[in-house]
DSSP file (Angstrom, degrees, kcal/mol; ACC not computed):
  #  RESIDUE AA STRUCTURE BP1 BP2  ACC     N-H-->O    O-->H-N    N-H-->O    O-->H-N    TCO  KAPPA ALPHA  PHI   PSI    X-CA   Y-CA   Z-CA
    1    1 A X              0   0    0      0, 0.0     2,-0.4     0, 0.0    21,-0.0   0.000 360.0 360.0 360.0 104.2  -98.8  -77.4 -126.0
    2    2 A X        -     0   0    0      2,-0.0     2,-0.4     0, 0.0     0, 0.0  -0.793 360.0-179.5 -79.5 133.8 -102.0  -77.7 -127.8
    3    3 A X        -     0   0    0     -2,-0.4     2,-0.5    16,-0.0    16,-0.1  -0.975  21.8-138.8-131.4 111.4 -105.6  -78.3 -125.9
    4    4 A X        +     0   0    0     -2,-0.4     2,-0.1     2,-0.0    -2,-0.0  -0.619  33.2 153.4 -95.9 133.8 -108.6  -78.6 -127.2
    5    5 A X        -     0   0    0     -2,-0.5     2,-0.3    14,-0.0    13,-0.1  -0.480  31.2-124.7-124.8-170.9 -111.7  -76.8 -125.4
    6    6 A X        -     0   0    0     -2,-0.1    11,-0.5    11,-0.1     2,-0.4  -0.937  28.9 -90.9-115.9 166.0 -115.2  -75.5 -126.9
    7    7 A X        -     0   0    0     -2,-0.3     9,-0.2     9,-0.1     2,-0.2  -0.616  46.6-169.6 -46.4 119.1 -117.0  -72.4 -127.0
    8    8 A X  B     -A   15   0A   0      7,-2.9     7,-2.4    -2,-0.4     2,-0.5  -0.815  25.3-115.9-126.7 169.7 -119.5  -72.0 -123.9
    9    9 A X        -     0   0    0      5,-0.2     2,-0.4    -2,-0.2     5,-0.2  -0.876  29.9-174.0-117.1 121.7 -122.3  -69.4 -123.1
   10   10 A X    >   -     0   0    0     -2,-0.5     3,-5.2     3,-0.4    -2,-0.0  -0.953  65.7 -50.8-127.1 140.4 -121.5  -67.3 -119.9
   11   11 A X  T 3  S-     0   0    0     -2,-0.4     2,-0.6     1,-0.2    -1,-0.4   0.329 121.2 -26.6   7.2-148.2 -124.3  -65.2 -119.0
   12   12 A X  T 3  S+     0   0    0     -3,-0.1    -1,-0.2     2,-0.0     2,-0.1   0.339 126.7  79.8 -73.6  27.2 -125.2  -63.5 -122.2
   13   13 A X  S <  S-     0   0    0     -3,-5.2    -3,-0.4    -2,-0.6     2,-0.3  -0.412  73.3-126.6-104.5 176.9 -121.8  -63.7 -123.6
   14   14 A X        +     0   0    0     -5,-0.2     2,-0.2    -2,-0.1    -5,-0.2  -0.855  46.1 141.5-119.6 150.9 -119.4  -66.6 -125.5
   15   15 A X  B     -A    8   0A   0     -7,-2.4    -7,-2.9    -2,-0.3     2,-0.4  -0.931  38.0-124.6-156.1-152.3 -116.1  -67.1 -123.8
   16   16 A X        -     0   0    0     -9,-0.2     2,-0.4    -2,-0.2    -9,-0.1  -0.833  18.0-120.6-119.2 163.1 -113.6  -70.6 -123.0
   17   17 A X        -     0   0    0    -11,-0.5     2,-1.2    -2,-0.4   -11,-0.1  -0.990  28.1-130.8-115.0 125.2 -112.3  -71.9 -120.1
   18   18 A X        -     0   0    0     -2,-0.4     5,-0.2     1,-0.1    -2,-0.0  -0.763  26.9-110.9 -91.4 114.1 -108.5  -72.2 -120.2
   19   19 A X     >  -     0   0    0     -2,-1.2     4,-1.4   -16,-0.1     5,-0.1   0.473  24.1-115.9  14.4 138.2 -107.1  -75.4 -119.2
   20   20 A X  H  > S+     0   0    0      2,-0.2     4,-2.5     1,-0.2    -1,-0.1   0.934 113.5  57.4 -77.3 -41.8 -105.1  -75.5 -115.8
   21   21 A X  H  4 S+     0   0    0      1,-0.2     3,-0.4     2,-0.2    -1,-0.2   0.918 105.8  50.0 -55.8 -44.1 -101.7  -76.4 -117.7
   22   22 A X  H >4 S+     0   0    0      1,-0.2     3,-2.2     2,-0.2     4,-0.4   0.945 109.2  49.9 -44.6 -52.9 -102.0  -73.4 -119.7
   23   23 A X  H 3< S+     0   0    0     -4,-1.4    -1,-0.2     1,-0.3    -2,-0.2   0.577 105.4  57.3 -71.9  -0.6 -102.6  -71.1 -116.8
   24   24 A X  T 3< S+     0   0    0     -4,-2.5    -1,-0.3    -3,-0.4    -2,-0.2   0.500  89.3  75.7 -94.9  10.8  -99.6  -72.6 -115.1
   25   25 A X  S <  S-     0   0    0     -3,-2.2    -2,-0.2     2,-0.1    -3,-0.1   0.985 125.2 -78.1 -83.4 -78.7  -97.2  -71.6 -118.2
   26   26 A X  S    S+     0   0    0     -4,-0.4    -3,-0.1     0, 0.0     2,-0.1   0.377  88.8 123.6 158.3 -65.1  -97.3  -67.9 -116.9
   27   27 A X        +     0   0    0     -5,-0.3     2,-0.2     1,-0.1    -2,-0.1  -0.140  26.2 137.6-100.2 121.3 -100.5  -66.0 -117.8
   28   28 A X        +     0   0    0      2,-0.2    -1,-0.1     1,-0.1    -4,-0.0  -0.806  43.9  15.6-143.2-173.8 -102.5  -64.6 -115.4
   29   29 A X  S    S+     0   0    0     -2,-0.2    16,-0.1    15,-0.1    -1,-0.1   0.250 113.4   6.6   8.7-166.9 -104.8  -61.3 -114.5
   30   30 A X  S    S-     0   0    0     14,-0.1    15,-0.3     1,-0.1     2,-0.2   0.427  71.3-176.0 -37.3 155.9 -105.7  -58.9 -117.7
   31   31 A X        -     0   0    0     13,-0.2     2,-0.3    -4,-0.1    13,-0.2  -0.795  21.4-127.8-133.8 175.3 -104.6  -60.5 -120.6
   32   32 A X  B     -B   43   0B   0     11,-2.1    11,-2.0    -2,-0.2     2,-0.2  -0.990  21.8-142.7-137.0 137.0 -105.0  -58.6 -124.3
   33   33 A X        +     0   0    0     -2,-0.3     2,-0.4     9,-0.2     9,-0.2  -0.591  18.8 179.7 -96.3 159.9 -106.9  -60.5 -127.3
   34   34 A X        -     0   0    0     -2,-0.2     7,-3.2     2,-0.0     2,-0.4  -0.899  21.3-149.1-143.9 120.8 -106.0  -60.4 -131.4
   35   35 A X  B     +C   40   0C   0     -2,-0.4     5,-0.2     5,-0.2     2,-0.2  -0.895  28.6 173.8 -69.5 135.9 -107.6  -62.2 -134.0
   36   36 A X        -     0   0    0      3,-2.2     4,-0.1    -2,-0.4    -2,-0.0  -0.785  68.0 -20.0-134.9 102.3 -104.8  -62.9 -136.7
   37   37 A X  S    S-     0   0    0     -2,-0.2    -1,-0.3     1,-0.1     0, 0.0   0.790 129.4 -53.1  72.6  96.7 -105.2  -65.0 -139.9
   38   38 A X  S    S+     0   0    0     -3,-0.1     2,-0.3     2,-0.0    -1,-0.1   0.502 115.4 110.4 -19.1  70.4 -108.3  -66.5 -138.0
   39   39 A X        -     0   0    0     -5,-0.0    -3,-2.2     2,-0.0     2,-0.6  -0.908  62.2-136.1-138.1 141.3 -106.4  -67.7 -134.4
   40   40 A X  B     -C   35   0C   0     -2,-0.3     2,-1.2    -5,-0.2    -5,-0.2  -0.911  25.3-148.0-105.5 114.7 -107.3  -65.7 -131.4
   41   41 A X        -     0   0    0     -7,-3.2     2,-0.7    -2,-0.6    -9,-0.1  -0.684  12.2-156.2-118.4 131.9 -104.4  -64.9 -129.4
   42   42 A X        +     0   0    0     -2,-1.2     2,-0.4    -9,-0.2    -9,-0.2  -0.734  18.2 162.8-108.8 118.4 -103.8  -64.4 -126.3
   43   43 A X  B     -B   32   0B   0    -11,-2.0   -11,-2.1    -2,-0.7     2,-0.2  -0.910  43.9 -93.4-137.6 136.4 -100.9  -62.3 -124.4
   44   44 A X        -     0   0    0     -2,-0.4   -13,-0.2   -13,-0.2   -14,-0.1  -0.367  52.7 -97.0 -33.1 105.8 -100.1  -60.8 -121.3
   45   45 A X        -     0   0    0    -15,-0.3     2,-0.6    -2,-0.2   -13,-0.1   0.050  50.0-127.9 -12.6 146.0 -101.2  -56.8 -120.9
   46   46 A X        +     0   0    0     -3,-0.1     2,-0.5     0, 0.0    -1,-0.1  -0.957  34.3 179.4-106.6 102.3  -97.4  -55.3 -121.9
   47   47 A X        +     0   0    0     -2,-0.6     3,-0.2     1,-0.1    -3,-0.0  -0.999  10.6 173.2-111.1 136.7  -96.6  -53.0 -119.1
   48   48 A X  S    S+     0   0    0     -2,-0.5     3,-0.2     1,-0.1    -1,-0.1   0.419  76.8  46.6-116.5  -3.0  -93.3  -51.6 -119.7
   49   49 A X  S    S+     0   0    0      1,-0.1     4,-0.4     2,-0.1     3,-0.2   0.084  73.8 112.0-120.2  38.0  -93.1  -48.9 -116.8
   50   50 A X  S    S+     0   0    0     -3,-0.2     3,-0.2     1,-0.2    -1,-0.1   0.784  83.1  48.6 -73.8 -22.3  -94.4  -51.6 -114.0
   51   51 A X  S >> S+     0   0    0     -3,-0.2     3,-1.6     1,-0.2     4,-1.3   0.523  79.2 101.5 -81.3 -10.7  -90.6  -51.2 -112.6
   52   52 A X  H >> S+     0   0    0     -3,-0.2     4,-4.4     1,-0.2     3,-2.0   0.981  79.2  50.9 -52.3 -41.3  -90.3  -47.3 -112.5
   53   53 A X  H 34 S+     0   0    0     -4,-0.4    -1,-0.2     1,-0.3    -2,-0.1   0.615 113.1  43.2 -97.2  14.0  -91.0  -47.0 -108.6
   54   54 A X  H <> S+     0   0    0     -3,-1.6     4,-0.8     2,-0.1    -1,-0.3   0.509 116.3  44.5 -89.3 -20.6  -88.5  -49.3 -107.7
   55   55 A X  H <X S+     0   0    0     -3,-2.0     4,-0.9    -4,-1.3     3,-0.4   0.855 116.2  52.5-104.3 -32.6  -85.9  -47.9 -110.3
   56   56 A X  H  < S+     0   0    0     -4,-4.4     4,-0.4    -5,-0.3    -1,-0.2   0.802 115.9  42.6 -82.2 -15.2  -87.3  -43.9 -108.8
   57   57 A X  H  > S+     0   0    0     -5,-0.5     4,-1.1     2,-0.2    -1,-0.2   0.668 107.7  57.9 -93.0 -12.2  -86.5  -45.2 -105.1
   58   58 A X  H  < S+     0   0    0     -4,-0.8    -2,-0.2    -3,-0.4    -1,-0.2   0.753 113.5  39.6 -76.5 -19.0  -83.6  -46.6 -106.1
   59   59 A X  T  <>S+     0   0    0     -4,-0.9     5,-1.5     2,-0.2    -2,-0.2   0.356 107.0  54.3 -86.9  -0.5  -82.6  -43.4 -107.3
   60   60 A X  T >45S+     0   0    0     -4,-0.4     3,-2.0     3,-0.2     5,-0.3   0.944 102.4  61.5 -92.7 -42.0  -83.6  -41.2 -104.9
   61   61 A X  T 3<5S+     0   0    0     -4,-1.1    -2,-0.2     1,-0.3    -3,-0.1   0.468 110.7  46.5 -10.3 -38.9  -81.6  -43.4 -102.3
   62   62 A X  T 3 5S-     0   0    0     -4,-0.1    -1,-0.3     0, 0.0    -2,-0.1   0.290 111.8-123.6 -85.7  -7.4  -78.6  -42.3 -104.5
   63   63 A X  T < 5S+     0   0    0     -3,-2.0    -3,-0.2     1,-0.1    -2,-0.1   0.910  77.7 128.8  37.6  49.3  -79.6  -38.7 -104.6
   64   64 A X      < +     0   0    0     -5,-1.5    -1,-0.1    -8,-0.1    -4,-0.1  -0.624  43.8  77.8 -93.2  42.1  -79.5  -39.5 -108.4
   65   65 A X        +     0   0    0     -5,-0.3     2,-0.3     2,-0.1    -1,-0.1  -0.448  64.2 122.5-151.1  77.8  -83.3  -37.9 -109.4
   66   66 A X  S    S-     0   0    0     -3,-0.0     2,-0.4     0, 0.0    -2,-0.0  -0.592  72.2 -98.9-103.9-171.0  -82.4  -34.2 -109.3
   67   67 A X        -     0   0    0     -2,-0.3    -2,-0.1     1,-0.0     0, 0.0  -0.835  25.9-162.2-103.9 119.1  -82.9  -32.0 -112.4
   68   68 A X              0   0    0     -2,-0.4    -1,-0.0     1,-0.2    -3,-0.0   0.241 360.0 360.0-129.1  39.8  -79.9  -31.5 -114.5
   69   69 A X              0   0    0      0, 0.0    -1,-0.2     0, 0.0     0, 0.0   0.116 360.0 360.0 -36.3 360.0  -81.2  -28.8 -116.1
C-alpha cells in the first residue's frame, strides 16, 4: 500500500502523520527508524524475550526451572 503524506512542523521538530490504514496493518507503540538508499523505514521495536515470563511460569508449574548443574 502506498500513501502519500508531507512533512509537517511539530513543535520545533519535523515529523508525518501516518495514515489510519497503515496503522491498522499492525504497527503500533515504539517503532525503530532506518534511512536506507534514501527511504525511511519504519519497523516494529524487535523484542525477542517479550514471551520469557510466560515460558518461566510455564516452567516453574512443571518444576522444570531447577539448575542442572
Amino acid at each position: 500500500m502506498t500513501i502519500k503524506t508531507s512533512i509537517i512542523q511539530i513543535g520545533n521538530s519535523q515529523g508525518i502523520r501516518i495514515p489510519k490504514p497503515l496503522l491498522e496493518s499492525g504497527l503500533s507503540g515504539e517503532v525503530e527508524l532506518e534511512v536506507a538508499n534514501n527511504t525511511i523505514v519504519i519497523q516494529a521495536v524487535s523484542r525477542p524475550r517479550k514471551d520469557w515470563d510466560a515460558a518461566f511460569a510455564s516452567m516453574a508449574e512443571q518444576g522444570d526451572d531447577v539448575l542442572t548443574d
